[in-house]
N, C-alpha and C positions, 0 to 999 in steps of 0.2 A: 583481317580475319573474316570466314567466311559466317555470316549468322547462324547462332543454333539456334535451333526450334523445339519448342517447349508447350505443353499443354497448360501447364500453370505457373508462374513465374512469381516467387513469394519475395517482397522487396523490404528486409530488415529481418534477424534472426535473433528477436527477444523472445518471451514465453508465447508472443501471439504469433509471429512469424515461423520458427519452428514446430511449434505447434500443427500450426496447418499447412505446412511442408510434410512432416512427417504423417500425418492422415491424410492427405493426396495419396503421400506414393502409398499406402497401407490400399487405399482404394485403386491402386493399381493406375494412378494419373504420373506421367511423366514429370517431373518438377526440377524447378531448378530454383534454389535458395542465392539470394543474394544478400552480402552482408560487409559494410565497409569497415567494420573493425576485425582484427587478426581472431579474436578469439568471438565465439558462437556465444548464445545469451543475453544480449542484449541490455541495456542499464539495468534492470531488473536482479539479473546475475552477476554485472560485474561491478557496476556501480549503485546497488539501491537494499533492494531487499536481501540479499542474502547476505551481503558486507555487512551492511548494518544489523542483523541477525544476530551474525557472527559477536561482533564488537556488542551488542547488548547483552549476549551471554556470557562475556567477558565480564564485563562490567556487574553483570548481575552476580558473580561469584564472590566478587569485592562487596558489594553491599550483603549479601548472608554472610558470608565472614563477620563482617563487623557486627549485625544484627543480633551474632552466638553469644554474646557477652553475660548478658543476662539468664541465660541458660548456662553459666557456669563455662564456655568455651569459648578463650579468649585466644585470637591471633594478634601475630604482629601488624603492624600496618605494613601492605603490600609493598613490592620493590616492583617497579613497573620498568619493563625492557622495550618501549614504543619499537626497535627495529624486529625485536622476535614477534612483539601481538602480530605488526603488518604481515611480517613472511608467514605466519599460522594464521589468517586471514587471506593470505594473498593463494596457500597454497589449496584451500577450498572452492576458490573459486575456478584456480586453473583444473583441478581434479573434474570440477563440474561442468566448463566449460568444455574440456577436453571429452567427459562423458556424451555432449550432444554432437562432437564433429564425429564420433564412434559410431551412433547412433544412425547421424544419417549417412553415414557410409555405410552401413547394414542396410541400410534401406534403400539404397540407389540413388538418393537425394544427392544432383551436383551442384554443390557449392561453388560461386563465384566470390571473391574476396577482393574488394572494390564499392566503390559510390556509383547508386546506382542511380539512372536521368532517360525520364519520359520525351522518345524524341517523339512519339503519336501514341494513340491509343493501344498500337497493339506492337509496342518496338521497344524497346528499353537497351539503352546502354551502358554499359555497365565498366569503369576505369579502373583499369587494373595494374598491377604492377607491372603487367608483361606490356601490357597498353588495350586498349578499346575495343572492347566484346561487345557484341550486338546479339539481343534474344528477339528473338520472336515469338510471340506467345499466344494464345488464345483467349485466357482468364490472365489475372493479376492480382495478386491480393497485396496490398500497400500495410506495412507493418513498421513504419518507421519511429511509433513512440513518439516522445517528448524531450524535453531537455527542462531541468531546472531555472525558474523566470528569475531574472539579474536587472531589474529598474536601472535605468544608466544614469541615474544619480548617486547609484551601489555602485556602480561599475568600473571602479577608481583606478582597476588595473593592475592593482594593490595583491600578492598573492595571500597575504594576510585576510581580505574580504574572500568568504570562501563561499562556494555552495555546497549542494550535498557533498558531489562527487569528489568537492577537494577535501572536505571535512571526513571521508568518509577514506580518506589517503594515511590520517593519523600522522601528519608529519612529526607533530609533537602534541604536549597538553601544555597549554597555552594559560596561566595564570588567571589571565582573566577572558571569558566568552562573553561577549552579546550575541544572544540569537533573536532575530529579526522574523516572528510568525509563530503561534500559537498550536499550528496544526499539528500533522501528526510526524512529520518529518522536523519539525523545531523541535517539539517535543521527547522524540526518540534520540535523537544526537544531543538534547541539552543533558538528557538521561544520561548516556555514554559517559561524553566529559564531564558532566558533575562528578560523576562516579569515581572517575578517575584522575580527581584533584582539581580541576579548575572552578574559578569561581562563576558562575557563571547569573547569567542576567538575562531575562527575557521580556522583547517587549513585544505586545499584542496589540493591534489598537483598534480591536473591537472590546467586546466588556467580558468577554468568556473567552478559554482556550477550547481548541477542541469543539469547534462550532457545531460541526457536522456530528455530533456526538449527543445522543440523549442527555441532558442535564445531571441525570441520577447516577447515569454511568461514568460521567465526567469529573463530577465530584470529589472521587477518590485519589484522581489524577492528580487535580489542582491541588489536594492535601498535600499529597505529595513530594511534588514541584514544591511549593513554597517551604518543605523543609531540607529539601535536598539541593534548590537552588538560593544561589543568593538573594536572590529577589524574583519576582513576577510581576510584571508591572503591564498593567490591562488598559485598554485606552488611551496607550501610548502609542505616537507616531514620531518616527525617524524623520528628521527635519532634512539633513546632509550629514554626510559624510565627509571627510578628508584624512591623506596620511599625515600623519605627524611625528617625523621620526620613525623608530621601529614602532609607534602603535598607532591605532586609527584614531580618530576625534570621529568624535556621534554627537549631534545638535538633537535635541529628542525634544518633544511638546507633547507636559502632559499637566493635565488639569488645566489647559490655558497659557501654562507656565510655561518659560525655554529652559532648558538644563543641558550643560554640557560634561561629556568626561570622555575618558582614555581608556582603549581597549587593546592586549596584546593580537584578539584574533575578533574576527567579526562570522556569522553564520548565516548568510542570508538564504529564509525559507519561505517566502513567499507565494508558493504554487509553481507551475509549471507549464512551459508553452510548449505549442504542437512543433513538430520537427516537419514543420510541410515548406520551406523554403527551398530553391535551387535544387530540387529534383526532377523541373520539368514538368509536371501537372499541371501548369497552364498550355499544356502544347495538347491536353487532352482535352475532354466534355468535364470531366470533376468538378465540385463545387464546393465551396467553403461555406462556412458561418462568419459570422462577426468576429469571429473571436479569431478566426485562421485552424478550422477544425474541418476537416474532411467532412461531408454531409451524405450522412446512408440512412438507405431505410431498418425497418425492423430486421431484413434478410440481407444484410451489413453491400448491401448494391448502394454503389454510387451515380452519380448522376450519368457517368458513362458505361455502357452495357456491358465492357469488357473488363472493368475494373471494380475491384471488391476493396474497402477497406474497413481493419480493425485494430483494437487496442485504444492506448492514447490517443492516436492522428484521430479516431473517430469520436473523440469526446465524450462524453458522460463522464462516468468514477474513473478513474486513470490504476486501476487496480490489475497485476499480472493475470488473478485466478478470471477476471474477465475480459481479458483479452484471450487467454486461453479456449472459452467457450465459445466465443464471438470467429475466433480461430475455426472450431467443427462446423460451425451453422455458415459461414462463407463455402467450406468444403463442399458441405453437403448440399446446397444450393447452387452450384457451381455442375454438380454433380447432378442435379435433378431431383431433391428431393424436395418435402415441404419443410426444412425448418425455418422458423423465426428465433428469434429476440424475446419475441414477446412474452411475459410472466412468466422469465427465466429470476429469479431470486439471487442475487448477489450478495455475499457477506463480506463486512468488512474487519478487519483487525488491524488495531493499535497498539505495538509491541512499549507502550509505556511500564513503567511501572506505578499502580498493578496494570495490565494488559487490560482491552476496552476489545469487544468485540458486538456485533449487534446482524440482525440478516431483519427481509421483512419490512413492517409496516410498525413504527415508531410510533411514539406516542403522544409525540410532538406533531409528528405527521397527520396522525387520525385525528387530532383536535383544530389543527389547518384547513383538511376538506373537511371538516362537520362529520367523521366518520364515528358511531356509535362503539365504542370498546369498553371490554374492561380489563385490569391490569392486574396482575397476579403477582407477588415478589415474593421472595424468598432470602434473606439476610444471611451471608454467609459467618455472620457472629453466629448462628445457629447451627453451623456444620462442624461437628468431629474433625474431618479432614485439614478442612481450613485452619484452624483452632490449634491442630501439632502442628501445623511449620508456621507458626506466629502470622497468618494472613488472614485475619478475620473481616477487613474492611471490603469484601465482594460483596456483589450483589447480583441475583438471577431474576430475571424480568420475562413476564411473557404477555403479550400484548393477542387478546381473546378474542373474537365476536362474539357478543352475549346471545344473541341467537341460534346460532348453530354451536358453538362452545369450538371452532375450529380457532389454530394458535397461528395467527395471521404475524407476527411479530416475536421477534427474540432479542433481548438484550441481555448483555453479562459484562459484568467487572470484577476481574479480581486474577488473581494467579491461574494462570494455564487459560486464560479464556477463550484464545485464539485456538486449544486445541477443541474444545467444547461445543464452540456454536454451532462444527455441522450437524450436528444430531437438531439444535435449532434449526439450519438450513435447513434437512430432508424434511420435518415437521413440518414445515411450513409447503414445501414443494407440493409433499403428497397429498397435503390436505387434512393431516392429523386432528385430532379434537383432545382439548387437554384432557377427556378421558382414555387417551387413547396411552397420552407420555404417563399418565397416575397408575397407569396398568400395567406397566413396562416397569420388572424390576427391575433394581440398577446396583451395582455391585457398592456393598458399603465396606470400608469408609472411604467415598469418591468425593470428589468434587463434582461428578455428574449427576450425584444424589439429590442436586439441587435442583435439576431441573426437574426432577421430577417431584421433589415438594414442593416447587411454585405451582405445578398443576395440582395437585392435593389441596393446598392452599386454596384456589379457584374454588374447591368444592370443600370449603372448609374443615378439612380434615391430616395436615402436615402433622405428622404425627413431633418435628422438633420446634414447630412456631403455631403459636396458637392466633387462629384468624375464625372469625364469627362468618360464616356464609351469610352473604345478604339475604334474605327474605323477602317474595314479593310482598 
């Protein structure tokens, strides 16, 4: 086949790859998306966030159910159909997937469907079912993601040892779970299938779940966890593995101690590695990290002049919504403009239950560099809203400069928080000052009522929590 030529050649079509597919061609750049799996969206959509979304809304209908009891409304316990949840799971995702192959057909964007492989800096080959396509490109933008990390003492071969993506398949609910990792994807899937009848175990083996997480906001989780799972067991390390039979054997060391048991399915969460192998980037200038992480500056440029890389491959938070923006600023630098990276604000969300969500400058953070703050909260045992659908255990945190009173930080736990924190994010973007959110009225009875009496509270005046303004 004879080479096409392309201005921008975008190599993996998750939220960062489409992303800056579809704003090329919006800027009227020639583009050609490449993408080795049949369906567009990237683990992100087919395998991560939106699966697992799905299956925690699930599951989260199971647990209010049960919760109505005490308010006088009792159900039965649930009859769970694992082949219907997957197809009412399976058919969100094709809906969604199918909505961005629509999309960049609207927009000119041609798709190759195939593994894509750097034979030089400015040539990409691309295997396809028909056979071996050759681009020639100008720009490149590398959008390949990650994959779920499998320690190959996990690696037993076993399909009962699962990762996300298998766990996230629902082939069944498994009696009994060990999940292997604390974060936020052990913690979201142990939620799932507790929920939905297994008994489940998790081992951590640092001394908190939920590391990356404020402490205060954490809290509520781990309450949580320990009465919805079988156990939580912190400072636990996974010694080996082996099959045994239909269950795994788990060797575990904790407190010093060895301890062995039997498990129907295992969930290993661990983190996740770069998908930077066998695509041929060593045949270009690109450079790595220690760790096998694409290295770019703040204007997502690689070490090579003609290739841009974002998302996971380029390391930091492995988060969609920042791969997405990391997606415009390659665009738009590619393009000629000025953007950066730089003092773009990132938020994060952890669809536990309750949800953790946080943007900003923590408070753990400002006590790290010697940064002078001060902390404003807000108890959501104080809020109306909270209070009628039985979820009082949130909490709204705003982390202040006491000199300018700008809200440099935003933390929340508790129900809906993941929908909450942009109003933290903009806050923080724009440069707001808590008098700025105490000014802003907020529709009552919210949940986003909160944020604006943790700024009240700052200047001692929440009208539903009484706080003493310091005095110089």
């Amino acid at each position: 086949m004879e080479p096409i030529k392309t201005e921008i050649v975008v190599v993996g079509a998750g939220p960062g790859g489409y992303a800056a597919a579809f704003y090329a061609a919006d800027l009227g750049k020639k583009v050609i998306l490449v993408e080795r799996d049949k369906r567009l969206g990237g683990v992100c959509l087919n395998q991560g966030c939106i699966p697992s979304k799905a299956l925690l809304y699930a599951s989260h209908t199971i647990a209010a159910a049960r919760e109505s009891e005490h308010r006088g409304i009792k159900f039965a316990e649930p009859s769970i159909d694992v082949v219907k949840l997957k197809s009412w799971k399976d058919s969100i995702l094709a809906r969604l997937s199918g909505g961005i192959a629509q999309l960049a057909k609207m927009r000119g964007v041609q798709v190759l469907c195939g593994r894509g492989y750097f034979e030089d800096s400015n040539t990409l080959r691309v295997e396809t079912e028909q056979g071996q396509q050759f681009v020639k490109y100008d720009h490149a933008i590398v959008a390949v993601g990650s994959q779920s990390a499998l320690p190959k003492a996990f690696d037993l071969g076993n399909p009962r040892v699962m990762t996300s993506r298998e766990a996230l398949e629902v082939e069944d609910i498994p009696a009994s779970l060990l999940v292997i990792g604390g974060g936020y994807i052990g913690m979201e899937l142990g939620t799932v299938y507790a929920t939905l009848g297994s008994k489940v175990v998790l081992a951590e083996a640092l001394d908190s779940i939920l590391t990356g997480a404020d402490p205060d906001l954490a809290q509520p989780v781990i309450a949580y966890a320990k009465k919805a799972f079988k156990e939580v067991r912190l400072k636990t390390k996974v010694v080996r593995m082996s099959t045994s039979g239909k269950q795994i054997k788990v060797e575990f060391e904790m407190d010093g101690q060895a301890r062995e048991e039997l498990y129907d399915r295992v969930l290993v969460a661990v983190g996740r590695a770069p998908n930077a192998n066998d695509i041929g980037l060593e045949n270009t200038k690109v450079s790595f990290d220690a760790k096998g992480f694409i290295q770019v500056n703040e204007r997502q440029q690689t070490t090579d002049p003609a290739i841009y890389a974002i998302g996971d491959i380029a390391g930091g938070v492995m988060l969609a919504h920042k791969a997405s923006k990391e997606a415009r600023i390659a665009v738009e630098v590619i393009a000629g403009e000025g953007s950066t990276f730089e003092g773009v604000t990132i938020p994060a969300v952890v669809f536990t239950n309750p949800e953790v969500a946080w943007c900003g400058l923590s408070e753990a953070e400002a006590k790290a560099k010697g940064i002078e703050v001060q902390v404003s909260k807000f108890p959501w045992a104080a809020s109306g809203r909270a209070l009628s659908f039985d979820h009082p255990e949130g909490l709204t945190k705003l982390i202040i400069d006491p000199d300018t009173e700008r809200i440099l930080g935003v933390g929340i736990v508790g129900y809906g928080a993941g929908e909450l924190i942009a109003e933290g994010v903009l806050a923080v973007e724009m440069g707001a000052t808590a008098k700025d959110v105490a000014l802003t009225v907020h529709p009552h009875p919210t949940l986003s009522e909160t944020i604006m009496e943790a700024a009240e509270a700052f200047y001692g005046h929440a009208t539903h929590t009484m706080v003493r303004k310091k005095t110089e």
